[in-house]
N, C-alpha and C positions, 0 to 999 in steps of 0.2 A: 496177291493182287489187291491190290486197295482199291475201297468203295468210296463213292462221294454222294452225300444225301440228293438226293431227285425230288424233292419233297415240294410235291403243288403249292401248298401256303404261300399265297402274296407277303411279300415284304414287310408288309402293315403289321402282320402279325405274330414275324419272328421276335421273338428278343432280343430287344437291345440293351444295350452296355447305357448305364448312366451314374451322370458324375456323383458321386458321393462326397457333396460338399452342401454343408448346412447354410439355410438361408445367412447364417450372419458371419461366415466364413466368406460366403459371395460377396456381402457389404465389403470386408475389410480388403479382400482382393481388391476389388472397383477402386476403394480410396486409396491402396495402395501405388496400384497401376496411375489414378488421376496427380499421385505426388511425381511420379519415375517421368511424366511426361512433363509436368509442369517443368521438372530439374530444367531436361531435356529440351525446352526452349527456353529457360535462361542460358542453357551453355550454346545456344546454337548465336546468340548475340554478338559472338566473337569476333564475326564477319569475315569478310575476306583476305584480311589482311596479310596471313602464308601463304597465299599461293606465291609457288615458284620457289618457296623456300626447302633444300631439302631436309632440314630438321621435323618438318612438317607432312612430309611423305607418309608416315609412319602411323600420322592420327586414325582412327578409328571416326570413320564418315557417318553422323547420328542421323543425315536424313532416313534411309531406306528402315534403320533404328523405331524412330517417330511414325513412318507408316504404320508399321507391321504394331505399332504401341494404339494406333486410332483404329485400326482395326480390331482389336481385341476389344477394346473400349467401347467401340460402336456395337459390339456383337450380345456385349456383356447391358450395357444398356438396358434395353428394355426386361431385361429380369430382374435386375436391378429394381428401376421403378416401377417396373407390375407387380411387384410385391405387397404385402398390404402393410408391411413393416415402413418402419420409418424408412422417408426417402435421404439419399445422400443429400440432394436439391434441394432439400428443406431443410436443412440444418444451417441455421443463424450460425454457427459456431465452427472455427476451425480446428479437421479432424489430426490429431497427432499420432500417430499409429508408433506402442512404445518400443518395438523391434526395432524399426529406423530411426529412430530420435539425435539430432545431434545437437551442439554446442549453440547453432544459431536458432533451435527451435526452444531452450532452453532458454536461454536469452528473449528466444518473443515472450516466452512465457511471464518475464518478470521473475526468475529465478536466481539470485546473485551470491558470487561466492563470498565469504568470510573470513575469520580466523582460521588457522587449519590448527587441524587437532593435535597435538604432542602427546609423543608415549611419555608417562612417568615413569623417572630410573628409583624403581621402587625393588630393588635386589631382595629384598628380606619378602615379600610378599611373592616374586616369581618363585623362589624356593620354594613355598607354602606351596603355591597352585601346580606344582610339579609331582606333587604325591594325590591332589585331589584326583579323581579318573582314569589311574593306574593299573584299575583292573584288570580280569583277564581280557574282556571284550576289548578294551581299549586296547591293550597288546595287541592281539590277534590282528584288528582294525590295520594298526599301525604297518604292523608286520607286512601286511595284504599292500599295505600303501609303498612300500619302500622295496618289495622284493620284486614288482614287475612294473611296464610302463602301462602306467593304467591310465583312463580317461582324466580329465579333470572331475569327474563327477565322482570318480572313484577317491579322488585325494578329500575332495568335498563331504563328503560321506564320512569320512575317516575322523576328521575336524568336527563335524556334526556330535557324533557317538562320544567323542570323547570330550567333549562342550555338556553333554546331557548327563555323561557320566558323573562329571563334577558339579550334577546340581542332584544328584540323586538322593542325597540324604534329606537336603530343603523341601524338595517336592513328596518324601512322605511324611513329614514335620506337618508340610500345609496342606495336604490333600491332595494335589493338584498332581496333572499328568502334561506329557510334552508330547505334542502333533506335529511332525513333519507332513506337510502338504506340497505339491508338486505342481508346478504348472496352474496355477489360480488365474481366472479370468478375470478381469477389471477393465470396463468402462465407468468414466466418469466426468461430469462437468467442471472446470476448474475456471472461473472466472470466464472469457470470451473463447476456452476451448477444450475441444471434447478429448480425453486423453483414454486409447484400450489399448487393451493388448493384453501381456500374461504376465505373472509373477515367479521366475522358476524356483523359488522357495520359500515357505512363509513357515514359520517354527509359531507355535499356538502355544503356551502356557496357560492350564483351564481347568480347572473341578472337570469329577468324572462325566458327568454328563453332557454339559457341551463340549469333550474333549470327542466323547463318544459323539456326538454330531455331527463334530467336524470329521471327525474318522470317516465317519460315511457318507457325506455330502460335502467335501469341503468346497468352502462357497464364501468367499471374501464379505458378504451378507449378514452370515451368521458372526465377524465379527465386530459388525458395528452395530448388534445389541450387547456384545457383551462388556467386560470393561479389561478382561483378559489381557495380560501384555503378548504383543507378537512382533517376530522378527526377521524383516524382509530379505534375502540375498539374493543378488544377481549373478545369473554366471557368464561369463565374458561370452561375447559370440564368434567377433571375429579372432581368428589365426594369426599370430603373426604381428599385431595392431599392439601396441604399449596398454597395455591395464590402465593405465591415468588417462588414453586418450577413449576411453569408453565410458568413463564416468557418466556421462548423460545419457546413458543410457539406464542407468542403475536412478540417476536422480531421478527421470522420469517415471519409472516404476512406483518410484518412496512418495512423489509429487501425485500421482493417481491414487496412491493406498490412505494417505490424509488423505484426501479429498474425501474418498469414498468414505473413509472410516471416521470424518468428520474429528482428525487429531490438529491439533496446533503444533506436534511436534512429534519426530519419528525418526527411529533410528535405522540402520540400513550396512548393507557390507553390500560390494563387489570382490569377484575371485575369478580368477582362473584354475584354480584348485591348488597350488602353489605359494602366487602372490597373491597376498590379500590389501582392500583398501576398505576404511569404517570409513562412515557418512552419516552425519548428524543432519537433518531438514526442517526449520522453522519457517512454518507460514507467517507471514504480513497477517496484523490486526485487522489493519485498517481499507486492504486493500489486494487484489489476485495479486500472485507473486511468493515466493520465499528467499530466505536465505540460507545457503548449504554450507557447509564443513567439511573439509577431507582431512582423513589423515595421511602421514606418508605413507608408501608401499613396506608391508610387512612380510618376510617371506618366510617359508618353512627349511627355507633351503639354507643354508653354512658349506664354509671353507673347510675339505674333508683332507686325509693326506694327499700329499702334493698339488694342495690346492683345489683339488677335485671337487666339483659341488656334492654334498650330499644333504640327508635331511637332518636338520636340528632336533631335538626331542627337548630344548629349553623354547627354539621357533614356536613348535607346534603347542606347547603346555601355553605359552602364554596368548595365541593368538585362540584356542579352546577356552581357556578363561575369559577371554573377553567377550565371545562369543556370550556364555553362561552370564555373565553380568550384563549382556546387553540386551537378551531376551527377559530379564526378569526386569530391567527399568528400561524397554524401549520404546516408551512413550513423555520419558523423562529428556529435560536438561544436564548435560554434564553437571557433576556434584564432583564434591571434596574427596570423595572416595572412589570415580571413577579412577579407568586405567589412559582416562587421556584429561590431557587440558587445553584450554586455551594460547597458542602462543600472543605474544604480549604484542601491540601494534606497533 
């Protein structure tokens, strides 16, 4: 027979259930939700124009949509600005939140594209970088990567270990240790707008001490005292979406880590663990704004028998090499020795 508490206690003083969401998690929520509405009446501008069409049956009616969005909004409100934090409503500056970032915020930003990057058909040097990180770990890595259907994070990983592999001997030459950090938070002001959000991986190159720092507090902070090279990747969010059409999302990230880390220039990947794109980012001298670089889409993937896709082990060597050269100058301009160039105008 089951019992049910009979317990006197007024209401007031049962326990309740509360949100566990940090005051600047509620910020970014707000500005979030305040962009999803703003869309939401540009798109509502459409007019009347379908009724009676039946191609038009089918849309998705954003009124009741836009309620249930002012509702939230109004509720979320006054926590909002009770806070003794900064208010949304007091910010001169418009917020870019770098999770949703697309092409046309990119664009407000003063951010324009350039030359894209070419691979150089350098045969004699892939050779070379194909015995660099051949270790056992690297094996094993590889192995893990090719024998089941693993995450993207899992192919990402795999590319990571065997990038660090081939700098192993440099890095006890010069001291220095390599920091995988995860998820880095960054808010930043970048000319007339405020750009946060997360960085899903920053590679830190560092003497032992602040590598040990960052080990234990990594905090995008810690490295714009140092002069450390580091290097950003993004990993793709959306399913399904072409890797080139995410790029601004990745720019945005490399467009907030200058800022914060006060660099003229910065190097950056997108991936989906698979396909990979490099990204070069020079800020304007003179003025908010930069100018980016892509290169084409790099895969790990080849033509296996009967055509069948399977993985490269020349793909994967050379896009780990690039990795390793791009963390140790990724504060540099392409040079003579890079693995890309400029294509010619």
């Amino acid at each position: 027979m089951s019992h049910q508490a009979t317990s006197g206690e007024p209401d007031s003083k049962k326990r309740r259930k509360r949100s566990a969401i940090t005051g600047g998690e509620l910020i970014a929520l707000y500005e979030t939700l305040q962009r999803v509405r703003q869309r939401i009446t540009e798109m509502a501008q459409v007019g009347e124009d379908g009724d009676g069409d039946p191609e038009q049956e089918d849309l998705f009616t954003i009124d009741p949509a836009a309620q249930k969005l002012d509702e939230v909004l109004k509720m979320l409100e006054p926590k909002v600005h009770g806070r003794p934090v900064r208010q949304i409503t007091s910010y001169p500056h418009e917020v870019f939140p770098l999770s949703s970032i697309q092409q046309d915020e990119i664009d407000t930003l003063n951010v324009r594209e350039g030359q894209t990057l070419e691979l150089r058909d350098d045969p004699a040097r892939l050779n070379l970088e194909q015995e660099r990180g051949a270790n056992e770990r690297g094996r094993t890595m590889y192995s893990i990567a090719i024998s089941t259907k693993a995450s993207a994070r899992t192919w990402i990983d795999a590319i990571f270990f065997r990038a660090m592999a081939m700098l192993s001997s440099s890095l006890v030459e010069q001291r220095k240790q390599l920091v995988l950090g995860l998820k880095l938070s960054v808010s930043t002001t970048v000319g007339q707008a405020v750009l946060k959000g997360f960085i899903d991986y920053t590679i830190l190159k560092a003497g032992k001490t602040p590598a040990a720092s960052f080990l234990r507090a990594p905090q995008l902070s810690k490295l714009a005292k140092e002069s450390d090279p580091a290097l950003f990747v993004a990993e793709a969010k959306a399913v399904g979406v072409p890797l080139g059409q995410q790029v601004p999302q990745a720019l945005g990230e490399m467009y907030a880590c200058a800022g914060a880390l006060k660099k003229s220039i910065i190097r950056g990947a997108l991936t989906d663990g698979r396909v990979w794109i490099f990204l070069l980012l020079k800020l304007n001298a003179d003025e908010p704004g930069a100018t980016y670089h892509v290169s084409h889409e790099v895969s790990i993937m080849g033509a296996g028998p009967l055509f069948r896709p399977q993985v490269d082990p020349k793909a994967c060597a050379i896009i780990a090499a690039i990795l390793a050269y791009w963390i140790e100058h990724s504060f540099e301009d392409i040079g003579d020795e890079d693995w890309f160039k400029f294509t010619s105008q």
